[in-house]
Legacy VTK file of the C-alpha trace (Angstrom):
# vtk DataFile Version 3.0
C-alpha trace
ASCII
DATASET POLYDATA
POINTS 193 float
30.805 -8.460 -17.717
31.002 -5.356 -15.639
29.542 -3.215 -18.754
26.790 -5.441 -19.095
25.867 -5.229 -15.216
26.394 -1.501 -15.197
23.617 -1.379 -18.355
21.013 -3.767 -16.645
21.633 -1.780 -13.823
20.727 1.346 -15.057
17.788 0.057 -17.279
16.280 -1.368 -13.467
17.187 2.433 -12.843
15.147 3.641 -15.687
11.933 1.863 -14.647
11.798 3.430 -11.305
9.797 6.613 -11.576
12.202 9.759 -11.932
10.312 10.857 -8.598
11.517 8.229 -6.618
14.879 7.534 -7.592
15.419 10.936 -6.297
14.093 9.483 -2.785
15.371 6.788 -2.842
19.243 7.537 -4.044
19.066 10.919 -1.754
19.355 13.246 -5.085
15.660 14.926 -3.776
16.206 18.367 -1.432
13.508 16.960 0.861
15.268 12.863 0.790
15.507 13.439 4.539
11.956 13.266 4.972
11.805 9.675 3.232
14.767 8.167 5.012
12.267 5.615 6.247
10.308 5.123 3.054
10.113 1.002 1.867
8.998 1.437 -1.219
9.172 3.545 -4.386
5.818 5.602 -5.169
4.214 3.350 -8.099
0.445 3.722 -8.768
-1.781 0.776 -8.924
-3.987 0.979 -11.984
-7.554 1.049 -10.983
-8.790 -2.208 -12.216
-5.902 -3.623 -9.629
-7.249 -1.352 -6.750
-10.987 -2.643 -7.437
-10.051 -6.141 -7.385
-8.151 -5.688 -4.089
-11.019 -4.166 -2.831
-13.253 -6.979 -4.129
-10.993 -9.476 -2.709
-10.817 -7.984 1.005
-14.527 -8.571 0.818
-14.800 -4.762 2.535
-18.380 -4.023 3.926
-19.473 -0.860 4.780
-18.791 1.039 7.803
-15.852 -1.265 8.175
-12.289 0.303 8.237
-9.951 0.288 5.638
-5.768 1.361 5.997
-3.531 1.921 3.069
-0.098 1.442 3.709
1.860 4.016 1.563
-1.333 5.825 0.428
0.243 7.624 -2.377
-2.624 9.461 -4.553
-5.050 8.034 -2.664
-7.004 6.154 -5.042
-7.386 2.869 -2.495
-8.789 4.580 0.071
-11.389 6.959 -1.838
-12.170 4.055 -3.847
-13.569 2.284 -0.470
-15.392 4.930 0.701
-17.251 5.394 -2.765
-18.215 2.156 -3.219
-18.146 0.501 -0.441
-19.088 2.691 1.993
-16.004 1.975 4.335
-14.063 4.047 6.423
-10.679 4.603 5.715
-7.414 5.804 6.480
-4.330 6.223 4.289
-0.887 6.497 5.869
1.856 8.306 3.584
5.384 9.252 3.837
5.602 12.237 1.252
4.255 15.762 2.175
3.016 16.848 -1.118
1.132 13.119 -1.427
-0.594 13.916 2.140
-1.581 17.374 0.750
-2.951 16.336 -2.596
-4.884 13.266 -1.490
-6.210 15.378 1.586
-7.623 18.044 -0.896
-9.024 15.520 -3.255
-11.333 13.865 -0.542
-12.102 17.301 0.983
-13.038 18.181 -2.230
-15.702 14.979 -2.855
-16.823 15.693 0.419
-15.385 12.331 1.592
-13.326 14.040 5.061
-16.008 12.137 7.447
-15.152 9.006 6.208
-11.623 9.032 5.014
-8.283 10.986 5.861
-4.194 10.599 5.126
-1.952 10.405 8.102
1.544 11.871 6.932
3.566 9.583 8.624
5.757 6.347 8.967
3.786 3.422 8.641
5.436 1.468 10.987
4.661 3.933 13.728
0.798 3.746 13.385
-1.194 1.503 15.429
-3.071 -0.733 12.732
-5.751 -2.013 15.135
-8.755 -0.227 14.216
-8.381 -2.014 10.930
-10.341 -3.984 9.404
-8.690 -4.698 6.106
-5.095 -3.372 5.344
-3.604 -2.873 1.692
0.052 -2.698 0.417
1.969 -2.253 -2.497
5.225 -2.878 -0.850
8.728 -5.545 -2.148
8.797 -8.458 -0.981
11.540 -7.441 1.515
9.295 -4.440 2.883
6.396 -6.574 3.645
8.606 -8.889 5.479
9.642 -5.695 7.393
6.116 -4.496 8.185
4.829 -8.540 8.697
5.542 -8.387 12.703
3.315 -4.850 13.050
0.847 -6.560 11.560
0.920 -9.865 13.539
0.893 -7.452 16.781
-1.845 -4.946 15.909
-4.492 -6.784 13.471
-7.056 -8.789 15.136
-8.254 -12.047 14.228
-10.269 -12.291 10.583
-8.172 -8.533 9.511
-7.553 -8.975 5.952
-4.275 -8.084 4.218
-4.253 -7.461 0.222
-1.016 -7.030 -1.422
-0.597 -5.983 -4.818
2.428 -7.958 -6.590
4.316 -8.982 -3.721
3.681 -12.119 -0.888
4.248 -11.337 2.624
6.888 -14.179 3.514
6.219 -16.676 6.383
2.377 -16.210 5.392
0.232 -18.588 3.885
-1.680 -16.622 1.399
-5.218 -17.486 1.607
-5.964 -16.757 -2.343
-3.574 -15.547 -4.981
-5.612 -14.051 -7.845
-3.466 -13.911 -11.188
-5.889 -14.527 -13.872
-6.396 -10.250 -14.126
-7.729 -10.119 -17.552
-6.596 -6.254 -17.557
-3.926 -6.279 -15.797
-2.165 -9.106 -17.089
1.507 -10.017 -14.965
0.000 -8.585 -11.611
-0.622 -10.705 -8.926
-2.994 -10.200 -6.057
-2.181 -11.998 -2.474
-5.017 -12.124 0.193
-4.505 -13.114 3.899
-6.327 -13.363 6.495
-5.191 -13.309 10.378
-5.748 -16.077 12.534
-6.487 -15.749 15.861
-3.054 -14.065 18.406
-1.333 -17.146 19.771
-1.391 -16.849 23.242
LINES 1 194
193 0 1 2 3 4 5 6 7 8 9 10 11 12 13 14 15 16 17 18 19 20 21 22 23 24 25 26 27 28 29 30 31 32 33 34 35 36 37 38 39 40 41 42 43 44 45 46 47 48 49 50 51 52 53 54 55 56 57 58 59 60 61 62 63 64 65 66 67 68 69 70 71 72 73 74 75 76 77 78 79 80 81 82 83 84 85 86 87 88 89 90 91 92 93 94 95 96 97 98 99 100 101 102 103 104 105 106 107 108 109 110 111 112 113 114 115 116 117 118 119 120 121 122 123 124 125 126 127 128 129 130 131 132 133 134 135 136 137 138 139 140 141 142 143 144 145 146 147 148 149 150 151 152 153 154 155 156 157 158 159 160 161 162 163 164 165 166 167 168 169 170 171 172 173 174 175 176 177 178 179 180 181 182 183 184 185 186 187 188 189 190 191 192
């Protein structure tokens, strides 16, 4: 029993990417900088991203934040075609760097920008709509930041994962090209008082 748990285990291993099981087992020289991180670094595909965009409803001039930013691809994605502002928030160095240069480079820097930080240290209430790609347990984590900062009618779109005690107001799972992915939408009520 113990070999087969020790082979499942390491297959789960395998379908991490290489450049975050360094992170997140402390085998990278810079782990220290992603003591906080709640999630591996996993790309969503683009069709995924344009649904969640689709989804939030996002109007221009509105503001957009993208929880563990990664490459970036959310938040240039809403400023291309939708016009929005928005603001990426990511843990790894080289991520903020890359990103950074990419929307310098489309001339996007009025309108979008990467914050290389903690996510659970930024204030979220400029935002409009906010999207994650977190576990399960991680948005359960980051679910009382967002109950403090977003105001009523913020949207949250997750990619894959529910935020628990929420009641999702859509799940979309009929992704022709991205069959197996789910997509939760939320929206906030109004603060209790």
């Amino acid at each position: 029993m113990r070999n087969i748990i020790q082979v499942v285990g390491g297959l789960a291993l395998c379908a991490v990417p290489a450049f975050s099981q360094g992170l997140l087992f402390g085998q990278s020289g810079h782990a220290k900088h992603y003591a906080n991180s709640l999630a591996p670094y996993v790309v969503s595909p683009q069709q995924i991203v344009d649904r969640m965009l689709e989804l939030a409803d996002l109007k221009a001039n509105e503001t957009l934040y993208d929880l563990g930013s990664g490459d970036g691809r959310i938040i240039i994605t809403a400023v291309q075609r939708y016009r929005a502002k928005a603001v990426g928030v990511e843990i790894s160095d080289s991520l903020v760097d890359s990103t950074n240069d990419r929307i310098r480079r489309a001339g996007l820097q009025d309108q979008a920008r990467v914050i290389h930080g903690d996510f659970m240290n930024v204030d979220l209430s400029p935002a409009d709509v906010v999207t994650i790609y977190l576990a399960t347990d991680s948005n359960e984590i980051l679910r009382p930041n967002l109950e403090k900062y977003l105001k009523n009618g913020a949207r949250v779109v997750s990619h894959d994962y529910a935020v628990p005690g929420w009641k999702p107001k859509m799940v979309d799972k009929d992704l022709p090209e991205a069959r197996g992915h789910l997509i939760y939408l939320y929206v906030m009520p109004p603060k209790k008082k």
